[in-house]
C-alpha positions as CSV (number, residue, x, y, z in Angstrom):
1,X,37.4,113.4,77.3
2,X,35.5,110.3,78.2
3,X,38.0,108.2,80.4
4,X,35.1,105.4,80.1
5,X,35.3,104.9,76.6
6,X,38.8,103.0,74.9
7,X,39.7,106.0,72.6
8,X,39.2,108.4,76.0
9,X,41.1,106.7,78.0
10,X,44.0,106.7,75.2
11,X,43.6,110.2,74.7
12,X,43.8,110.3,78.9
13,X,47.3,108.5,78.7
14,X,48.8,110.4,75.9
15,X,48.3,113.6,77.8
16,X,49.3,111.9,81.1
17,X,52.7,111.4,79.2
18,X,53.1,114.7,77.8
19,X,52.6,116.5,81.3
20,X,55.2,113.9,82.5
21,X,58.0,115.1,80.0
22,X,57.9,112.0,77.3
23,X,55.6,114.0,74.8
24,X,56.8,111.3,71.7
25,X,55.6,108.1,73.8
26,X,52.5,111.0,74.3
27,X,52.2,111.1,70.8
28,X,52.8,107.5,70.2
29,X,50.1,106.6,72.5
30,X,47.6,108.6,71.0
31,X,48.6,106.8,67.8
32,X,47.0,104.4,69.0
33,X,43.0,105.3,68.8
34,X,44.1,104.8,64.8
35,X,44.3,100.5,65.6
36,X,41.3,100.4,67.2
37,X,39.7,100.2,63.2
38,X,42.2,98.3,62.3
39,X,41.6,94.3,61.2
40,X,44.1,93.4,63.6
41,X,43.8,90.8,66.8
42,X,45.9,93.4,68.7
43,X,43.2,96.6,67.5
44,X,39.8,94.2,67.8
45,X,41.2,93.0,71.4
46,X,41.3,97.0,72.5
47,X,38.5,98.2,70.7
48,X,36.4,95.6,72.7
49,X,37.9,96.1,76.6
50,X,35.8,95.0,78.9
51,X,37.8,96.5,82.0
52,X,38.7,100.0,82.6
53,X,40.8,101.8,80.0
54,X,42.7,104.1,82.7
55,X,43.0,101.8,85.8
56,X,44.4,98.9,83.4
57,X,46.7,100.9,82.0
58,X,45.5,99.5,78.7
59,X,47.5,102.2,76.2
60,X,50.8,101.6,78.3
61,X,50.6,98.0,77.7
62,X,50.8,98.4,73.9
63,X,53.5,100.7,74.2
64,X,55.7,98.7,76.4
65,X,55.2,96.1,73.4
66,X,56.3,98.7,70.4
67,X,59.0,100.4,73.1
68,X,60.4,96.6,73.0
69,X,60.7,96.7,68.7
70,X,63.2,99.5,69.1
71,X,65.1,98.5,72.2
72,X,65.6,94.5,70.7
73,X,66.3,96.0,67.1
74,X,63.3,94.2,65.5
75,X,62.0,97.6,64.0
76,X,63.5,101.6,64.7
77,X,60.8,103.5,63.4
78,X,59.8,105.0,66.1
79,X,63.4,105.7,67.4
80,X,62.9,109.2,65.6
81,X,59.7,110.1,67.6
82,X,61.5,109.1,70.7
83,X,64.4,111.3,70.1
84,X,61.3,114.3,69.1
85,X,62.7,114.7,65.3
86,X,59.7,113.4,63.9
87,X,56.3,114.8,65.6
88,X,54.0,114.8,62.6
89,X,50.5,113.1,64.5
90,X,49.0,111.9,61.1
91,X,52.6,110.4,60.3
92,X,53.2,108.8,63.7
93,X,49.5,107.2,63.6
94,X,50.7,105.7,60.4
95,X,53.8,104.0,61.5
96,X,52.1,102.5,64.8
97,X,49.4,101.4,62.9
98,X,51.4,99.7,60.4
99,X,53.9,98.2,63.0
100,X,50.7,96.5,64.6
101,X,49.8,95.4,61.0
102,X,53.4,93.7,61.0
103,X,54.0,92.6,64.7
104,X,50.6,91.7,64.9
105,X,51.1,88.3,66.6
106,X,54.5,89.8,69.0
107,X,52.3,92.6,70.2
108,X,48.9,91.1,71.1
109,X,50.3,89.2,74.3
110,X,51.7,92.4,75.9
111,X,48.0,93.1,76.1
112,X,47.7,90.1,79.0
113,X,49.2,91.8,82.0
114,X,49.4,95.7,83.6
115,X,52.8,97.5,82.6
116,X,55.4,96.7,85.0
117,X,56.7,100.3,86.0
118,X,59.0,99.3,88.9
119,X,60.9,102.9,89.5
120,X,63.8,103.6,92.0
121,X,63.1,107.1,91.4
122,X,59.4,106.9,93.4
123,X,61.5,105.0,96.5
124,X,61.8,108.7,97.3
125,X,58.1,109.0,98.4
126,X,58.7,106.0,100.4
127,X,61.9,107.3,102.7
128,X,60.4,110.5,102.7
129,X,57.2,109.2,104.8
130,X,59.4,106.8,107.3
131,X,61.2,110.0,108.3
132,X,58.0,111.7,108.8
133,X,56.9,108.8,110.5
134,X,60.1,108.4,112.8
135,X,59.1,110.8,114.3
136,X,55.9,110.1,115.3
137,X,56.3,106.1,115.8
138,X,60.2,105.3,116.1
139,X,62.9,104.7,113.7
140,X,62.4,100.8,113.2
141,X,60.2,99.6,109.9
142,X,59.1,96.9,108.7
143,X,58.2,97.1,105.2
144,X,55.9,95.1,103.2
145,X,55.4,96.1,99.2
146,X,52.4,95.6,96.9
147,X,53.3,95.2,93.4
148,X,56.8,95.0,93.7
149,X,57.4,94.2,90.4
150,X,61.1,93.0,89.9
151,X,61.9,94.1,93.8
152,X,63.6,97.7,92.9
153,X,61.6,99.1,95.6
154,X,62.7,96.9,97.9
155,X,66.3,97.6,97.8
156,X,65.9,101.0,98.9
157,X,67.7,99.9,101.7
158,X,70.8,100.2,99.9
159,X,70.0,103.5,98.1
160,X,71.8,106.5,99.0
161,X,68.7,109.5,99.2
162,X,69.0,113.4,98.8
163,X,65.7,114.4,99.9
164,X,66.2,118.7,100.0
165,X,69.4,118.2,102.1
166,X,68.1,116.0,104.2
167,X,70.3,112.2,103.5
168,X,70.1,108.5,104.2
169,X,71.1,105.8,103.3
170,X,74.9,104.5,102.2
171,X,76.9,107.3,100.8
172,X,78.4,105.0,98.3
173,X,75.5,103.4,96.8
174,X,75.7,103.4,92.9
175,X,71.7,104.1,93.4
176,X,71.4,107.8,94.2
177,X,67.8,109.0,94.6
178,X,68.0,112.6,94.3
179,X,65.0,114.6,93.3
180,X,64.6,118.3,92.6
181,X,63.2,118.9,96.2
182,X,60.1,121.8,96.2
183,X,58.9,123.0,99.5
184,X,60.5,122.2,103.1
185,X,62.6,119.0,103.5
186,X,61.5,116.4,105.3
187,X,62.0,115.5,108.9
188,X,65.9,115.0,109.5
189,X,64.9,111.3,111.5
190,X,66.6,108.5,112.0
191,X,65.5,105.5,109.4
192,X,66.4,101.8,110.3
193,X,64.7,99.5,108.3
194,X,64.6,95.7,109.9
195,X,63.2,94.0,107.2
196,X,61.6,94.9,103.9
197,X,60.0,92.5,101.3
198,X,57.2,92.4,98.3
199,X,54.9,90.6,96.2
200,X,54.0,90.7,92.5
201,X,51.6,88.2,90.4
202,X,54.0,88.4,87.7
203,X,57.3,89.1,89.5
204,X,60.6,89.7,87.1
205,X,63.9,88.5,88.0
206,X,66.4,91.4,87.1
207,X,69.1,89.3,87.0
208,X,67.7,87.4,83.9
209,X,68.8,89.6,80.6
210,X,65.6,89.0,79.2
211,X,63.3,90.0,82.2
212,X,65.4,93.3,82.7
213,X,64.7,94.0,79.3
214,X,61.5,93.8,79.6
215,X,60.8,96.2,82.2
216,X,63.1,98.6,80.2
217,X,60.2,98.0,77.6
218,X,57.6,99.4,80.0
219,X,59.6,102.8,80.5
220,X,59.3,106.2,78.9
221,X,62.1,106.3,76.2
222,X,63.0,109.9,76.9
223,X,63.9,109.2,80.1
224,X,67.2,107.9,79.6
225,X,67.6,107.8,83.5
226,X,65.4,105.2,84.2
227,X,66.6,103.0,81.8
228,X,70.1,103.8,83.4
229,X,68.8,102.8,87.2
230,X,67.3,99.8,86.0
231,X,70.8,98.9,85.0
232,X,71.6,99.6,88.3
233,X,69.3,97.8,89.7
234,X,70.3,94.6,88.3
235,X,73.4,95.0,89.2
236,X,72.2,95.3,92.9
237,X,70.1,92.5,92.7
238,X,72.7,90.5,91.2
239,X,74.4,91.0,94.3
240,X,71.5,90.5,96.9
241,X,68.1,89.6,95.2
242,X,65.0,91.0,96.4
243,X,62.5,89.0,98.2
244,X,59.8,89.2,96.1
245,X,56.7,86.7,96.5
246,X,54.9,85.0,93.7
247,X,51.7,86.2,95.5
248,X,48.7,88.3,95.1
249,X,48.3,91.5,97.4
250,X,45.2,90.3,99.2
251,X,47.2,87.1,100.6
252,X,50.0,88.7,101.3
253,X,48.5,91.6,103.3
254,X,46.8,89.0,105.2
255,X,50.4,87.4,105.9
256,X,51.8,90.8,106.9
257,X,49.3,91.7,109.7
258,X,48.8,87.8,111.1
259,X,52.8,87.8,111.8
260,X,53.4,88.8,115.5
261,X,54.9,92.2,115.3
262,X,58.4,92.7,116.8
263,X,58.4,95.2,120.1
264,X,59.0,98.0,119.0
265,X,59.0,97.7,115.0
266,X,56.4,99.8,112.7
267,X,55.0,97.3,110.2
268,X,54.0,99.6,106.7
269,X,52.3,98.5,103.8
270,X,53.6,100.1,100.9
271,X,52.8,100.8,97.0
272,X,53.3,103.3,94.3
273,X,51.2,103.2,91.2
274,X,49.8,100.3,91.7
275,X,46.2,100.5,93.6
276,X,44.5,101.5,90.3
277,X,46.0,97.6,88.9
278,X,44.5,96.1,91.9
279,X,40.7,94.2,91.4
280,X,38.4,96.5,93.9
281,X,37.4,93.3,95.7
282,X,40.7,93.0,96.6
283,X,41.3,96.7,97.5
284,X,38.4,96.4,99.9
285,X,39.7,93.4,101.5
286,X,42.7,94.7,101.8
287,X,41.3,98.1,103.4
288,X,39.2,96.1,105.8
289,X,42.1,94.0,106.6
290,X,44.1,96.8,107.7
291,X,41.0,98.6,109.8
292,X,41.0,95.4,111.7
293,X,44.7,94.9,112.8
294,X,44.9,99.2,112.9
295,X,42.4,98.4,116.1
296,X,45.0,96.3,117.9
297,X,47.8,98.5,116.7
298,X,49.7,99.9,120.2
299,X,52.6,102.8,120.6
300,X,55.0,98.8,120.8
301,X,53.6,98.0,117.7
302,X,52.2,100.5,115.3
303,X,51.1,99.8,111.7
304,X,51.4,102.2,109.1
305,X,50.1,103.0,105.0
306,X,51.8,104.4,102.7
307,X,51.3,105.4,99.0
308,X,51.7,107.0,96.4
309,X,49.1,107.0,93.7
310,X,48.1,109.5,90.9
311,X,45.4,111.7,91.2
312,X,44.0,111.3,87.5
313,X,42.2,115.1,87.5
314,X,45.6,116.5,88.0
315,X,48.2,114.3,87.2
316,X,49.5,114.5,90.1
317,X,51.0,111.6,91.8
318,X,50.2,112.3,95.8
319,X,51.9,110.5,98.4
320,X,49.6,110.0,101.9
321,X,50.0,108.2,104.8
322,X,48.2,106.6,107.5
323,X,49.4,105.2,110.9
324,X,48.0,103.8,114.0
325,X,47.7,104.3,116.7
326,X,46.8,108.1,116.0
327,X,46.7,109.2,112.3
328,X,44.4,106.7,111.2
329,X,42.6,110.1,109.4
330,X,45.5,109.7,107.0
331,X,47.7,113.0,105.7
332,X,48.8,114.1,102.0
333,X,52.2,114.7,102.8
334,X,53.6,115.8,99.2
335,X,53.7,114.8,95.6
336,X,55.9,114.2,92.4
337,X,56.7,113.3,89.2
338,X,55.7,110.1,88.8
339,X,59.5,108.8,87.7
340,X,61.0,110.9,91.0
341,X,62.6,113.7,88.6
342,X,61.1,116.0,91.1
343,X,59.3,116.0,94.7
344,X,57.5,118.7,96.7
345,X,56.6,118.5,100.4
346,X,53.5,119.9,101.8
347,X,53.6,118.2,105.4
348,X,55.0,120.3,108.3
């Protein structure tokens, strides 16, 4: 399997999908190697991609756009192979192939932009490391989000977390992070968060009907959960919305580190599937951005990294951390499921 070529890199996703549990969007996807023949805009735009098939997330953009036909009621075709009663490959390559035959013109613009995945489930990942980091740097974060998305990262402030036993957060919270925890829990550390904000390029407003919908395109239909947080979600930001900036990540890193940090405060850069969307120019000047302020980072004012980003040779989704002073090296603390149905902690 040649992740370099467009009908590799399809192939790539579809089994990416399967190992996550959503083996008819797996099957869907793979459908879609049939439209690359096709005399379609949508099939001649992704039979000629000049970027990377994997890293641009190229098949998930196409199925965000079929994934919308169903949800809006335009077309249910594909509401069978969601549900796993129809499974037939040859069948399913038929039906995609004919729906981007019909919604030729709808679909070709979902090809523009990277799918917006913005999960509540992964926030685990993120609470996870400030506890591990509490312990090492203080309770007090800053946080600071690349990618945000439509913010639902950045009201994990307000989400109640299970994390093996170990809790934070508002007991109350209609949001309730609660993986299937594998391995030891966490450190049981105090987590206060001062402040905690984001950016996006193409930030969604959850509490526009239209924009949640959307992002409920982008997810895996047989993950009825996720569709069910994002409702949540909304309803969160409804109350209090996000701050999201209309801003790409290079700027805003450069923001984050030129603010004067408070005495006593960790600033942490944070993302989760999203370094792979990210133009490697940027990534470098982003990572030499943060080796420059990591030198003037004191035990007053640390600064910390943390992500969680899939490992493509084993589908894993691996969440590491770096902090300064003192663990610039950087650590692999754990993994997971990359919609947070499960977590497993590796770090002592």
């Amino acid at each position: 399997m040649d992740i370099g070529t467009v009908a590799g890199g399809i192939e790539w996703q579809a089994r990416h999908a399967e190992e996550a549990g959503a083996p008819g969007t797996g099957k869907i996807v793979r459908a879609q190697v049939a439209v690359l023949d096709s005399d379609t805009a949508t099939g001649r735009r992704m039979a000629g991609w000049q970027g990377k098939v994997v890293e641009d997330a190229l098949p998930l953009r196409l199925a965000g756009g079929l994934h919308n036909l169903v949800l809006t009621g335009e077309d249910r075709r594909l509401e069978p192979v969601y549900a796993g009663l129809l499974n037939d490959q040859g069948q399913i390559d038929a039906i995609v192939l004919e729906l981007v035959r019909k919604y030729d013109t709808r679909l070709l613009p979902w090809l523009d932009g990277p799918p917006q995945t913005n999960e509540a489930g992964r926030s685990w990942a993120f609470m996870a490391a400030l506890k591990w980091l509490s312990v090492r740097l203080g309770p007090k974060f800053s946080l600071f989000e690349l990618g945000a998305s439509a913010g639902v990262n950045t009201m994990m402030d307000r989400y109640y977390f299970d994390l093996g036993g170990v809790t934070e957060g508002p007991p109350n919270s209609p949001m309730r992070i609660v993986p299937e925890w594998r391995g030891a829990p966490p450190p049981d550390a105090a987590v206060e968060i001062v402040s905690i904000r984001g950016c996006d390029q193409a930030p969604i407003d959850l509490r526009d009907p239209a924009m949640a919908l959307k992002l409920k395109s982008y997810v895996w239909p047989e993950a009825r959960h996720r569709l069910a947080r994002i409702d949540v979600a909304a309803a969160l930001a409804a109350e209090s919305p996000p701050l999201i900036a209309h801003q790409d990540a290079g700027p805003f890193v450069d923001e984050m580190l030129t603010q004067a940090p408070e005495e006593g405060v960790t600033r942490v850069l944070l993302h989760s599937i999203v370094w792979q969307y990210i133009p490697p120019a940027t990534r470098q000047h982003i990572e030499e951005a943060m080796a420059s302020a990591a030198r003037g980072a004191t035990a007053s004012s640390p600064l910390a990294w943390v992500s969680l980003e899939t490992n493509r040779e084993t589908f894993r989704h691996e969440l590491s951390v770096r902090y300064w002073p003192g663990g610039g090296a950087g650590q692999l603390l754990g993994c997971g499921h990359p919609h947070g149905a499960w977590a497993e902690w590796f770090a002592d």
